[in-house]
Every structure is written in C-alpha cells, then in structure tokens.
C-alpha positions as CSV (number, residue, x, y, z in Angstrom):
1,X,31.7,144.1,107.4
2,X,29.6,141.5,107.7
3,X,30.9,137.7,108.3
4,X,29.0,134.4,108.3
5,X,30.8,132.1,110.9
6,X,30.6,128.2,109.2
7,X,33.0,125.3,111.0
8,X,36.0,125.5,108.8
9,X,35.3,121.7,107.2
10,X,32.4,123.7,105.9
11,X,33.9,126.8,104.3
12,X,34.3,125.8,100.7
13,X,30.6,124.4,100.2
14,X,29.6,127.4,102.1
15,X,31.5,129.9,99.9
16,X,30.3,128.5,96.8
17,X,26.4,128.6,98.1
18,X,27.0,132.3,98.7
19,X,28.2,133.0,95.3
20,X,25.9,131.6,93.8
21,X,23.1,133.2,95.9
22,X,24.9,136.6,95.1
23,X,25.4,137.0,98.9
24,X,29.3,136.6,98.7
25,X,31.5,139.8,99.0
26,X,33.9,139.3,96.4
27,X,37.1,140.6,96.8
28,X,37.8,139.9,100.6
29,X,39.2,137.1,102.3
30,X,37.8,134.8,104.7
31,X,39.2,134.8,107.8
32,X,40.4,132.3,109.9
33,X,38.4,131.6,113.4
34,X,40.3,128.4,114.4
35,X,37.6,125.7,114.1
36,X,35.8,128.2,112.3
37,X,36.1,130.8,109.3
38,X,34.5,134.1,108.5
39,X,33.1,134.5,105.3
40,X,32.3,138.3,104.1
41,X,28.8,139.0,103.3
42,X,27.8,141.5,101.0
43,X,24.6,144.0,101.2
44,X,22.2,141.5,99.3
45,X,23.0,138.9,101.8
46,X,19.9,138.0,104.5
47,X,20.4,139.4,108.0
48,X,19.7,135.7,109.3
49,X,21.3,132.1,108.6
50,X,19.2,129.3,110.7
51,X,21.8,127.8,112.5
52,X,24.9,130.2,112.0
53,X,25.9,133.1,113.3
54,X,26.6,136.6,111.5
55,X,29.4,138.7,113.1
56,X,31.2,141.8,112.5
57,X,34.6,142.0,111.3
58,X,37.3,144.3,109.6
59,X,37.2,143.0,105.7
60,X,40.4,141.2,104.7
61,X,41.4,143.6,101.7
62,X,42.7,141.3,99.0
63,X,46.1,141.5,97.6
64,X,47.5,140.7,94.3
65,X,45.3,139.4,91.8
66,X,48.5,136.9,90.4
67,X,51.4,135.6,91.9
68,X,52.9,137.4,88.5
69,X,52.3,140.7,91.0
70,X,54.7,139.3,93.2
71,X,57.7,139.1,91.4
72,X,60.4,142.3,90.7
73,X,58.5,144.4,87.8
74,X,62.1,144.4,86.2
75,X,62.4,140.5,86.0
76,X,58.8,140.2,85.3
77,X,59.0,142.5,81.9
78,X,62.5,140.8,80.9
79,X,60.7,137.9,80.5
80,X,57.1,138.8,80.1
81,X,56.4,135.5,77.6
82,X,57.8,132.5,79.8
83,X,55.8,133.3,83.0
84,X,53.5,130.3,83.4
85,X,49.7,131.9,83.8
86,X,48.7,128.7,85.6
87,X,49.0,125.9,87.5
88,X,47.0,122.9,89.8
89,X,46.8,122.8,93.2
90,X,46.0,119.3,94.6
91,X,45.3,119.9,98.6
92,X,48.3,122.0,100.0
93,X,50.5,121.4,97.3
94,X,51.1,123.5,94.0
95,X,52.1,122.4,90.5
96,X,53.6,124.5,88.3
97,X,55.1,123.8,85.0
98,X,58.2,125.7,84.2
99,X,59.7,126.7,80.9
100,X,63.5,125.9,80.6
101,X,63.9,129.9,79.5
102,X,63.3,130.8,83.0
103,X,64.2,128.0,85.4
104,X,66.5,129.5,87.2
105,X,64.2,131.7,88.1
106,X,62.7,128.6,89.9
107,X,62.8,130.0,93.5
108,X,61.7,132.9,92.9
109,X,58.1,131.2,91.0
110,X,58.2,129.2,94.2
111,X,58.2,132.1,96.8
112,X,55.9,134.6,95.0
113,X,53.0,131.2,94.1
114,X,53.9,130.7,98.3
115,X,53.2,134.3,99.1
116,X,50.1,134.6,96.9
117,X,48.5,131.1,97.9
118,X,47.8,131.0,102.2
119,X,46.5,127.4,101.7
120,X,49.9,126.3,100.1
121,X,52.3,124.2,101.8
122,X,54.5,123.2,99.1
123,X,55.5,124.4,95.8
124,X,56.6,122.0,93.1
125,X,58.1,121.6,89.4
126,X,55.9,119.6,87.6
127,X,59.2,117.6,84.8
128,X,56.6,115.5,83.1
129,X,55.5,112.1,83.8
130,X,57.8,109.1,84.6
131,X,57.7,105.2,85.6
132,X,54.9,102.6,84.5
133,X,52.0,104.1,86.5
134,X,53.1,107.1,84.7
135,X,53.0,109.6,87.6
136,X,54.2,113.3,87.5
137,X,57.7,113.3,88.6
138,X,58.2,116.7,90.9
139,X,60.8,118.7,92.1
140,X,59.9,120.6,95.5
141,X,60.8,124.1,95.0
142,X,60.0,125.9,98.4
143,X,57.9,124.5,101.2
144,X,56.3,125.8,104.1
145,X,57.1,122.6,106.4
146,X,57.9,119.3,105.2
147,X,58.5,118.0,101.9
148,X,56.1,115.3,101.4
149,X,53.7,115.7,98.9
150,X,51.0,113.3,100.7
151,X,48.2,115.8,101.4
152,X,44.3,115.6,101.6
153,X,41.7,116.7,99.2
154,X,38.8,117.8,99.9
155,X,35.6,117.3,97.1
156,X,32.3,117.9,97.1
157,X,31.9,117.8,101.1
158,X,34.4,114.3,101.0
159,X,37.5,114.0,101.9
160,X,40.9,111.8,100.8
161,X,44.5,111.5,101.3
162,X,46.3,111.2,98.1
163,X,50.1,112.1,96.5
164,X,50.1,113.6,93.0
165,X,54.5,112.3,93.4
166,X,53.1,108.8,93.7
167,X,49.8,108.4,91.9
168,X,47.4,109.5,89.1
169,X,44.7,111.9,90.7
170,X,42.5,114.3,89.0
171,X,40.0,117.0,90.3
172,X,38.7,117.5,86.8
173,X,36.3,114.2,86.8
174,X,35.1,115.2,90.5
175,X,31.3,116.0,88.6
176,X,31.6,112.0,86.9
177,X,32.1,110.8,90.7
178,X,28.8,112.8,91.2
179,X,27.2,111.2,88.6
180,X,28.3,107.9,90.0
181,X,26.8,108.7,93.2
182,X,23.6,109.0,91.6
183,X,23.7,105.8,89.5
184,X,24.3,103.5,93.0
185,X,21.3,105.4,94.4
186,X,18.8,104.7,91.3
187,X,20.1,100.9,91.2
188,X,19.7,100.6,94.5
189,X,16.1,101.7,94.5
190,X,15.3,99.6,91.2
191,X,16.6,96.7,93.1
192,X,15.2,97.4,95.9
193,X,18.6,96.0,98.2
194,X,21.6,97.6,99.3
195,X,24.2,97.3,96.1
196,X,27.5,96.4,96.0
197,X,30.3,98.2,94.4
198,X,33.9,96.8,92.5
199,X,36.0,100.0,91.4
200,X,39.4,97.8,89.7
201,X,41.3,101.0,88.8
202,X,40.0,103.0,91.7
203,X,43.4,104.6,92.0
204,X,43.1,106.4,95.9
205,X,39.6,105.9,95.6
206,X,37.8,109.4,95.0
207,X,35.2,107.4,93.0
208,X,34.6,105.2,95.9
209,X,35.0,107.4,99.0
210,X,31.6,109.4,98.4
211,X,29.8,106.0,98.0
212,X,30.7,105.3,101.4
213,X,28.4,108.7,102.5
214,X,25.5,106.6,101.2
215,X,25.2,103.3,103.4
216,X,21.1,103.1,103.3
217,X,21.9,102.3,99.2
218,X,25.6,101.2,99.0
219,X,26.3,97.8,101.2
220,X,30.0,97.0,99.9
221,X,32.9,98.5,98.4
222,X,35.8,96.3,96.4
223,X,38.5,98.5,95.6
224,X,41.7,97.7,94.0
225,X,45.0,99.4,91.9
226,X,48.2,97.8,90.7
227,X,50.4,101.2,91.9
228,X,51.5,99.9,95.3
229,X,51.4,103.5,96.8
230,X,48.2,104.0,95.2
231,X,47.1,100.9,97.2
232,X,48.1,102.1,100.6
233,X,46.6,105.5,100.3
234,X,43.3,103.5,99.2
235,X,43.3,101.6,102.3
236,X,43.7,104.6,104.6
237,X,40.5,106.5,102.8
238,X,38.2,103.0,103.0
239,X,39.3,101.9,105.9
240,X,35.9,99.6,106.1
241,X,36.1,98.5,102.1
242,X,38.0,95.6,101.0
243,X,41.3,97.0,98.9
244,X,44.0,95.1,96.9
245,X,46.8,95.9,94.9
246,X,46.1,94.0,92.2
247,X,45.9,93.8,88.4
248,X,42.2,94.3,87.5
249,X,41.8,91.5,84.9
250,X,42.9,89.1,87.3
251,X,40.6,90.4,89.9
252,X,37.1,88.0,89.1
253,X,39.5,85.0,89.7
254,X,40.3,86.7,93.7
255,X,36.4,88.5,94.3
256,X,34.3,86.4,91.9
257,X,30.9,88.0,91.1
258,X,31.0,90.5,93.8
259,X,29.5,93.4,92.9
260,X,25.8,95.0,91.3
261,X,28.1,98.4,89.8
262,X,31.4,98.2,88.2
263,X,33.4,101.3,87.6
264,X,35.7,100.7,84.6
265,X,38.4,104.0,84.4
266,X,41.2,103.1,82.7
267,X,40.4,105.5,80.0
268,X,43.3,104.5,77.2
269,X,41.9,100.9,77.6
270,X,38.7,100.5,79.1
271,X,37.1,98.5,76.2
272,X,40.1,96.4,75.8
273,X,39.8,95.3,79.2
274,X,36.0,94.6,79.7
275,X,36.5,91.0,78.5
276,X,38.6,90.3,81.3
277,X,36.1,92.1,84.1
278,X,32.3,90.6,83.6
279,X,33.1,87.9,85.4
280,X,33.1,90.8,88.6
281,X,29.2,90.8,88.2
282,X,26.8,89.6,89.7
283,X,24.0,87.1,88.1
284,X,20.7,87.2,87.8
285,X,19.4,90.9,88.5
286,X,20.1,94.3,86.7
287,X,23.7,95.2,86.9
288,X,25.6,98.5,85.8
289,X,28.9,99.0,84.2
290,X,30.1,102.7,84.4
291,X,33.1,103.8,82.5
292,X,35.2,105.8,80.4
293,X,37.1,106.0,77.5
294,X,39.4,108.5,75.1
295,X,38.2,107.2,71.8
296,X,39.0,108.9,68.4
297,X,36.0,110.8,67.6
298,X,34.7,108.9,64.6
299,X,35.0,105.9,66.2
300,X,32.5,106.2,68.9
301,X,30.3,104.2,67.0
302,X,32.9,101.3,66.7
303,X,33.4,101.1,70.3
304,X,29.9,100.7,71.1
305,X,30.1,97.5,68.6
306,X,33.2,96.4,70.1
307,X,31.6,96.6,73.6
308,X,27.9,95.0,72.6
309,X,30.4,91.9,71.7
310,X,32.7,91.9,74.6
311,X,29.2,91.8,76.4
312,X,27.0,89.1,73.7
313,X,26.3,86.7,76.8
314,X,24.4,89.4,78.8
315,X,21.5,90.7,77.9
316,X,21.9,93.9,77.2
317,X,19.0,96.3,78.5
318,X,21.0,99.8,77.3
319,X,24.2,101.1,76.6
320,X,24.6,104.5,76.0
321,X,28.1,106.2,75.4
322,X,28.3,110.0,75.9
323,X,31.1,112.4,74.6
324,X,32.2,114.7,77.9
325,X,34.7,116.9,76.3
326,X,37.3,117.3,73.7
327,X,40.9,115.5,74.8
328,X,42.0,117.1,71.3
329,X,40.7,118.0,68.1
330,X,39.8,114.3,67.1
331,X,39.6,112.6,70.2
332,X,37.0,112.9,72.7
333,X,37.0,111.9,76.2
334,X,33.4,109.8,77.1
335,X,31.3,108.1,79.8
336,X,30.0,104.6,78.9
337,X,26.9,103.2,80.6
338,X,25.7,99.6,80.0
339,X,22.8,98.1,82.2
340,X,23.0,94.4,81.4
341,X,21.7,91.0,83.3
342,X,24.1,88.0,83.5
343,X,22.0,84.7,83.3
C-alpha cells in the first residue's frame, strides 16, 4: 500500500489534510519511521506530494475498534452497563472515569485502554476534582514508564508541556485560541505596530503559546496564574514572555498598562473580575478585551449591561457576546469581545 512519509512533528496536521481531501486510507495505521511516519494512502490520493515522498509499505491492519474488545467476553457481558464508552487523553496520558460497580476491575480497564492506545504512556482514574485550583485528582492505574503525569500537548501545529494532576487544561477551547490568533493579527494591522498581549489566567499558556508563532504582529507576552505548578509549566512553554504567579486583580498594580489585547478566562467570574483588570490596558489607541463566561442563558443580556458599566470610562467602540455552546440546559458557555479606547 501506499505511504506518504511526513517528519513525525508533522503527522497529525498531515493526517487530518488527507482526510479531509478523501486521500486517507481509513482503517490502517501509520507507521512509525523514526523521525518520520508513514501515513496510508488510498486510491483517490495523487501519485505526487511537492516535497514528500510516497513509499510502499505492508498496510498496518487495525485491531480492535474499542478497548471494550479487549477485555474477557465473559467479564465484559457480566457487566455490560458500567463499562465507561469514553475517556480524554491529554498528550500520553489517559483519563478514564470509573464507576464504583466495577473498580476493581481497575487494572484490567488500565491494561486493555494501554493495549488499544500505542500513544499512551499512562493510564489514570480520574476521582473528581480536589484543592482550590480545583484540579482532577488521579490515581495511576498502569503505566508504560514513569508515573508522572507531566506530558506535552501538541495543538494545531504548537506545542506545550502541561499536567492535567496539577492544573486545569482543556483541548475543547483549542478553536477559541484560534480565534484569538486571528484577533492579535487584525489589531495589529488596524494599529499598524506590533501589539502586546496580558493573558492573567493563562493557566500553562495554550492561549499564549501560538501567539508567540506570530512575532511580525505580536511584540510581547504577560502571562500569569495563581496555581504555582501552573506557573512553572508556563514559564517552561514562554520561555521569552514575562510570567508570574500571581492573583490577576492585583496584576495592573505589578505590569501597569501593559498590553493592547487582554484575555479574560476565568469563565465562573470573568465579569466579576473586569473591574479589577482595565487598568492592564493601554491608553490612547484601540484595545481588545477577549473573554469568556458561563452565564445563565437568560441573562446574557444582563451581563452585557453589567460589563458596559464595569467599562463606563472607556469608550466603547463594540461589544459583542456570543453563545459557543450549551454547559447545560440553561446555561451557556460564551465568548465576549469588547473593543474599547482608554483616554
């Protein structure tokens, strides 16, 4: 079968492009190359990739389509209606929540989710959420190697280091930090400078890191959280931004007016808190505040009053707040957008 050689950093944006073309043979694995991988083509795929190379390989036949599969068909029907269908994979680790009818069945999960997953290292029982970051607290079940749960994401062509023991990180608002890629590019142009950036609850920083991919419009990066490990981890992935552990609302008082975007995500109190963070912006010129909020749904329109007051001694050019998805049947999860000027 057919095989288009990419450079392994590649393979994921690669994979996707081929699916979406219709060119990927689904079904087979990729293989590994060692700096390289080999993705399987299928007959509507061109005969030529500028720049790459197409080789000839045995297909990777694909195994079971669920970890479920994996485990004795005996035990599996015994307890047919406890088996958790899913589960998040953050880097190399897996997270898998466990109902108490079957947790001593714990190992086993662990093995099969190992078995079924070849970019696993590290299998782990997601017990809820503990401590006042309110972090997932998680019980290794199996590993591969060690049993850190540090490990490196890779998103949209960037990548991060990160520890879903130790911090809040989601891969479900990786399309926001898109949008917020595009935002510092359109300010930047409208202000015809470089821009600088203040992200106060950046957490490891996967709002911030892609920012950094764009020097010709982004000059300068403030980054700060008030979880200590969520600190360090943000100073490894910006190692050229200035980071703080600090508490946001005390952050103006440290940085000043420092920045031409602020990025407000702090979603339970983002409005309560916007008081306490103008005083981040800079005077004079077109500035942006992007964030987000869970409001109740019939209350969007309260919030946007709320935050037209928090922000009476700007003048407010738009504000525009945009419902992203459900959170639950009344709430709704949203992106806020308010271009202002401070005199």
């Amino acid at each position: 079968m057919r095989h288009l050689r990419v450079p392994s950093r590649e393979t994921s944006a690669w994979r996707d492009k081929l699916s979406s073309n219709g060119w990927l043979s689904v079904g087979y694995g990729i293989h590994n190359l060692g700096e390289f991988r080999g993705i399987p083509l299928n007959e509507n795929a061109p005969d030529f990739f500028e720049g790459f190379e197409i080789v000839e390989m045995e297909a990777i036949t694909s195994g079971p389509n669920h970890w479920t599969e994996r485990l004795d068909s005996d035990l599996f029907e015994s307890f047919k209606e406890f088996w958790p269908m899913s589960h998040d994979q953050i880097g190399d680790v897996i997270i898998v929540k466990i109902p108490k009818e079957i947790s001593q069945f714990s190992q086993e999960i662990a093995s099969a989710i190992l078995n079924q997953h070849s970019s696993a290292r590290i299998v782990c029982a997601d017990n809820g959420v503990k401590g006042e970051f309110r972090v997932r607290d998680l019980e290794v079940l199996k590993t591969r190697s060690d049993n850190s749960t540090r490990t490196k994401v890779k998103e949209h062509g960037n990548e991060f280091l990160t520890d879903p023991g130790l911090v809040y990180y989601s891969p479900r608002l990786a399309t926001e930090r898109l949008e917020t890629v595009e935002v510092a590019k359109q300010l930047s142009e409208k202000l015809g400078k470089k821009i600088s950036v203040c992200d106060p609850y950046a957490g490891v920083g996967p709002a911030v890191v892609p920012l950094t991919k764009i020097p010709k419009y982004v000059e300068n990066i403030f980054a700060s959280d008030l979880n200590p490990h969520a600190a360090e981890l943000l100073g490894l992935n910006l190692p050229n931004s200035v980071t703080k552990c600090a508490d946001a609302r005390l952050l103006s008082g440290e940085l000043g007016e420092c920045c031409d975007l602020l990025l407000v995500n702090l979603p339970h109190e983002t409005v309560d808190h916007l008081p306490k963070l103008i005083g981040l912006l800079n005077r004079g010129h077109e500035v942006v505040i992007r964030g987000w909020a869970i409001l109740e749904s019939d209350s969007i329109s309260r919030a946007e009053t709320e935050i037209r007051n928090h922000l009476s001694e700007t003048q407010i050019l738009s504000l525009e707040i945009t419902p992203k998805k459900s959170y639950s049947s009344s709430i709704s999860y949203v992106s806020i957008e308010a271009h202002l000027i401070r005199s």
